[in-house]
N, C-alpha and C positions, 0 to 999 in steps of 0.2 A: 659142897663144892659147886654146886647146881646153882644157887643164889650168888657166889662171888662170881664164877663164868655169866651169870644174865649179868650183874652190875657193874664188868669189865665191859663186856659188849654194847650197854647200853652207853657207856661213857667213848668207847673208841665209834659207834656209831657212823657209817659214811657222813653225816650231817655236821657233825662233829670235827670229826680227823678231817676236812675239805675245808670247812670254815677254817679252822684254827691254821692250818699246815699252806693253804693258801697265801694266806695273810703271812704265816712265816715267809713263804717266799718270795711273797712281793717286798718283803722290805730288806732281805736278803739280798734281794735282786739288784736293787736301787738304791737303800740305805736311808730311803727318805719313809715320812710319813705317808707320802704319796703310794708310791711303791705296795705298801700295806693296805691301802683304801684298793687298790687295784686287783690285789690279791682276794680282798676282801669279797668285793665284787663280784671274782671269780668264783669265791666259793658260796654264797649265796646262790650263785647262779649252777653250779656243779651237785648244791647240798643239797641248801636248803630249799630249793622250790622242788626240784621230785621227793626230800622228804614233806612235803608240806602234800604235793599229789597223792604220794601213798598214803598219808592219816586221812585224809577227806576220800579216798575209796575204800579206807578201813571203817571209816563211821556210817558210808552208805552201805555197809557190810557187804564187801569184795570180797576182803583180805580179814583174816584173824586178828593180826599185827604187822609191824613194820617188817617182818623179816620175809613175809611173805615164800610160805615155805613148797607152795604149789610150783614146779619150775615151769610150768606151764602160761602160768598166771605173769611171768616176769615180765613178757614181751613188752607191753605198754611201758612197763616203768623205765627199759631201755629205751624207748621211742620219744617220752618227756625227759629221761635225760640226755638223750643226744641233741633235741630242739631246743633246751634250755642251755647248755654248754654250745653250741651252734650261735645262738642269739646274743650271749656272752662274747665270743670271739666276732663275734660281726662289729658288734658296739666297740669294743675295747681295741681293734685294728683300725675303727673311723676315727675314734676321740684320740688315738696316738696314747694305746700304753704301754707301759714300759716291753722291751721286746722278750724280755724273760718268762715274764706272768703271761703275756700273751703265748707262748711258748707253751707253757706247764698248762695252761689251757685246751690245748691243740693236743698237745699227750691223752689229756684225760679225754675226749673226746674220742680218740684212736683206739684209746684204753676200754672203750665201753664198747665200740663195735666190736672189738675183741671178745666182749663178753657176749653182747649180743650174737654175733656170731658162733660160741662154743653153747650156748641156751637154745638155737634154734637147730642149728644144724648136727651137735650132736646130742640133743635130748639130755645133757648132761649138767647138774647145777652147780658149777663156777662158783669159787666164791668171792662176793659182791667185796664183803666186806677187809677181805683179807688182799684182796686187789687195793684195794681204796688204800688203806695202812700202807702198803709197799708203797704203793706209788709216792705217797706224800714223801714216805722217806727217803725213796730212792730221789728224787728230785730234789728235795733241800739238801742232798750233799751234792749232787752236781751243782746247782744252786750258791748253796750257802760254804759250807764247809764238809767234807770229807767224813768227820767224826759224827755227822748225823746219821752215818752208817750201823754206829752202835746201837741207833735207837731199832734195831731189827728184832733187839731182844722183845720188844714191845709187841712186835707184828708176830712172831712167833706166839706169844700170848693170845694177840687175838685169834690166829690161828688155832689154838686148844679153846678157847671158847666155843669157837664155832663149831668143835667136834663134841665137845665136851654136854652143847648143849642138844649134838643131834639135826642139827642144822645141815652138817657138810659131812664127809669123807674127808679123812685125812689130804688123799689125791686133791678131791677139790679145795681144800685150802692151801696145799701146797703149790695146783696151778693160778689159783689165786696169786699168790705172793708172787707166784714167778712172771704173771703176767703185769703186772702193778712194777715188779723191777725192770722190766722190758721197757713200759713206758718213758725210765729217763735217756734210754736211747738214741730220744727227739734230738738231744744236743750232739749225739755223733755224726748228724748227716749234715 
């Protein structure tokens, strides 16, 4: 069970589920190819550059791995991904993108002080990943369509991964999910 829960996690990955779920929702959003490049961008910008920070502090050996299990240790990687998703939304409100993706931007952002916030203040390790999943989903059915609600069966998997491998507390991936669903929110106000 040890080896399916690491090779579900490694494939739901924040890097992963941001890149792909982004892009989902810029073209969701817009319906063009455009739309998608936008989203795309976002999640470059949301994924993959603090996962690219985190491997290059795992090779100066910081960190073990990507999961960085010290919650101590987590503070920077909030602090390059809020500069990174910050720099995103800077660019993407000059160049005029679509108001959606710039939207789901703005969430994920809000969505990481959240995290940052419950890592600092209550000493307590949040999970990264089980946020990340809700969130993409919770946003492509505001977004896209409704039925992308189903795909929650997904985020509950990654949530047992993450326990399964000793990473989290059931709690913490449960406030996970519940913080990552909070984040479609943005479109209520």
């Amino acid at each position: 069970m040890t080896a399916l829960a690491r090779t579900i996690t490694n494939i739901f990955q924040p890097m992963n589920t941001l890149l792909a779920g982004m892009t989902g929702i810029g073209a969701a959003a817009t319906g063009t190819w455009s739309g998608a490049a936008w989203g795309a961008f976002a999640g470059v910008f949301a994924g993959v550059v603090p996962a690219t920070y985190v491997n290059w502090e795992r090779k100066r050996g910081t960190w073990g791995d990507r999961h960085v299990v010290d919650r101590a240790q987590r503070r920077p990687i909030f602090l390059v991904i809020l500069s990174s998703i910050a720099t995103a939304a800077v660019v993407m409100l000059l160049a005029g993108a679509p108001r959606d993706v710039l939207i789901a931007t703005i969430a994920l952002w809000v969505m990481t002080v959240g995290l940052l916030t419950v890592n600092d203040a209550s000493r307590w390790k949040i999970s990264v990943d089980c946020a990340v999943a809700s969130a993409v989903v919770a946003m492509l059915s505001v977004v896209a369509t409704p039925w992308w609600l189903l795909a929650y069966s997904v985020v509950g998997v990654v949530c047992w991964t993450r326990t399964a491998l000793s990473y989290h507390t059931v709690a913490q991936t449960a406030a996970g999910a519940g913080l990552g669903l909070a984040t479609a929110g943005v479109w209520l106000l």
